[in-house]
N, C-alpha and C positions, 0 to 999 in steps of 0.2 A: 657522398651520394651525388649521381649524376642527374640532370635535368633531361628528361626524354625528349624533349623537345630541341633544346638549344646547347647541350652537353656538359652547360656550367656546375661546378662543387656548388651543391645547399646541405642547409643544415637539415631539410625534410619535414619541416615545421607547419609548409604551406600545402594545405588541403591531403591528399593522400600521402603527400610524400611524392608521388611522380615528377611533378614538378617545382620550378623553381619559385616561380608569379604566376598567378591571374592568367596573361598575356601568354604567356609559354601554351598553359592549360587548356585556355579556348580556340590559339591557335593552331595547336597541334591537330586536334579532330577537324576542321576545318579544311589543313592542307593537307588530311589523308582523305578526306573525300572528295578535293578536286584529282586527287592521284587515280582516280576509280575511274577504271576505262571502259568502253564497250566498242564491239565494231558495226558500222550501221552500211547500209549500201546506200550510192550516189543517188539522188532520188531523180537525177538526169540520165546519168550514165550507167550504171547498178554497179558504178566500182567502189570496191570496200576500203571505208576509210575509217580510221579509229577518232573514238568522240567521246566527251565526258558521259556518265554514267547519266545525268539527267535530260542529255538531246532524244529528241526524238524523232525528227529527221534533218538530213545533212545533203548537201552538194559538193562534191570533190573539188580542190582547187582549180585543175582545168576547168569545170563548168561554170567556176563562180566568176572566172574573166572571159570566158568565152562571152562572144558578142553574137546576137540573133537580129536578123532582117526582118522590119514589121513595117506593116504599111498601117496607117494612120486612117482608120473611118470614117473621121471627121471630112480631114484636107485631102487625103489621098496622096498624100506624101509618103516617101519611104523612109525608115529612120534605124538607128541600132541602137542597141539595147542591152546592157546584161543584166537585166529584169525578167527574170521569165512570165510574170501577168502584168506587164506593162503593153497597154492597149491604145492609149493617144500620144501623139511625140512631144503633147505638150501640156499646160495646166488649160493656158485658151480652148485648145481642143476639145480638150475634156469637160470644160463646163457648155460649151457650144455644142454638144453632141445631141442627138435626139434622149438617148438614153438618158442623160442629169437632165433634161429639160423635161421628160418625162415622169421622170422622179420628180420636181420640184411642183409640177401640176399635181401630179396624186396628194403632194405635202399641203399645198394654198387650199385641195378640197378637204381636206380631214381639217383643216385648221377654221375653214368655211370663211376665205377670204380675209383671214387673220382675226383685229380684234384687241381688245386690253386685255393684256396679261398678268398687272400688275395686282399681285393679292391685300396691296396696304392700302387703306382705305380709311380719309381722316373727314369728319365731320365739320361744314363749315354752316353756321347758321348766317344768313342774311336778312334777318329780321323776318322770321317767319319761314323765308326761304330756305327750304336744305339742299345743298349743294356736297354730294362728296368729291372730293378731290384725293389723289394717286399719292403724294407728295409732299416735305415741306415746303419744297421750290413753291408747287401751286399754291399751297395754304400762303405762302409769303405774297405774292404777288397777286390775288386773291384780295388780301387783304388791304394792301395798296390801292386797289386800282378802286373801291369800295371809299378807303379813305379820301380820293381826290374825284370822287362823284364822276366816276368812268365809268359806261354803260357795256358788260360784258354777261357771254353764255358759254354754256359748255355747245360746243356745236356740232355738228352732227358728221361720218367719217365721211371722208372722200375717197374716191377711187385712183387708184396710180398701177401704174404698169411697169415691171423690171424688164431687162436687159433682154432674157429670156421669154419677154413676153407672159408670164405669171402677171394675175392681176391679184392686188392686195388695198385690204383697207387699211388709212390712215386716219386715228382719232386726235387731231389738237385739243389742245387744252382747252385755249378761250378763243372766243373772236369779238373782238371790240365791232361793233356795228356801224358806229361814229368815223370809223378807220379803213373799214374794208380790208382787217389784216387779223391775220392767225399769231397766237403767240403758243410757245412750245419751251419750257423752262426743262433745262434739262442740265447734266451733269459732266464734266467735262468732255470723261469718256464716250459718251452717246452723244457730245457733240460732233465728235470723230466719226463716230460709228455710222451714225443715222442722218449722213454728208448727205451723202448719195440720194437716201430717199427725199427726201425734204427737197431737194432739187428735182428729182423728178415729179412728186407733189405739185407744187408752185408752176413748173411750165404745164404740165398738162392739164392742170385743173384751171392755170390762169389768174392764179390766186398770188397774194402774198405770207410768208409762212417765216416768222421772227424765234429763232431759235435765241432764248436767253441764258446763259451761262450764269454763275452761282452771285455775281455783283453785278447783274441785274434785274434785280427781281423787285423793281420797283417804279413808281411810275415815272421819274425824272430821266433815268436811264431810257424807260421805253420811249418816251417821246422824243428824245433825243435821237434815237435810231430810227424812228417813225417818218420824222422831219421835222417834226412841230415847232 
């Protein structure tokens, strides 16, 4: 007996009998349905081009190198393209445009100037005092800075302004008062992430803003970066 799939002598032992393995079996139905053709028109040009059974629309080869002349909204540049909804010649363009700038206004008012997002919330008593904190970075350094009779609060957000001009709030963790500096414990990747703001934070508000990474979270480290 022959394999319908791959032509090999079996003994017909394996499943119906059709085929030879497993592999043969599953492959077979597989590559008769990508053999399942349809003809669709160029959704450019309306020339008829044949496509698998599951496209639902297609661009002819000519259309798909063909290059179109766009002129740029932003800059006023002209540029080519074989994109046919490619609208800025560049990613710059496209976040400098009124329209993303537009969008990101609508986003800061739904979001009502930003805010804490963070749903984990750990309970820190300081004798009486309840403080939650986001974090075990905070609870760590929390707990530190408590240890060596360091005077901190949770203090209240600050205002900063992006690139775009969106204004957003920024909550620090603590601010030592003795120090006149913000501390902000965070994780490596949101020390990456959160560059940018933190530097626009700090110049515009005039402030000092101490981003701690996960082997600092304690008070020798902070005074150390502090100057002390």
């Amino acid at each position: 007996m022959n394999c319908e799939k791959c032509g090999k002598v079996h003994n017909g032992t394996y499943g119906s009998g059709r085929f030879c393995s497993k592999e043969c079996a599953r492959s077979f139905s597989t590559s008769n349905k990508k053999k399942e053709t349809k003809i669709l028109k160029c959704i450019c040009c309306g020339k008829e081009v044949k496509v698998g059974k599951r496209a639902s629309k297609v661009r002819c080869g000519d259309c798909v190198t063909k290059r179109h002349v766009k002129k740029c909204p932003t800059c006023g540049k002209k540029f080519n393209t074989t994109k046919i909804k490619q609208i800025y010649c560049s990613c710059k363009c496209s976040f400098n445009s009124e329209k993303y700038k537009h969008k990101m206004r609508e986003h800061a008012n739904r979001r009502q100037l930003g805010g804490h997002t963070s749903k984990k919330s750990i309970y820190y008593d300081r004798g009486g005092d309840k403080v939650y904190l986001q974090s075990s970075y905070e609870y760590n350094v929390a707990v530190d800075l408590d240890k060596h009779g360091i005077k901190w609060s949770r203090p209240k957000f600050l205002y900063w302004t992006d690139e775009c001009g969106n204004r957003h709030r920024y909550y620090p963790d603590f601010y030592l008062p003795e120090y006149n500096v913000y501390l902000d414990p965070k994780n490596d990747y949101l020390i990456k992430k959160d560059k940018y703001k933190i530097e626009c934070v700090s110049k515009q508000n005039n402030v000092k803003v101490i981003m701690l990474d996960s082997n600092q979270l304690n008070w020798n480290s902070i005074k150390s970066i502090i100057g002390e």
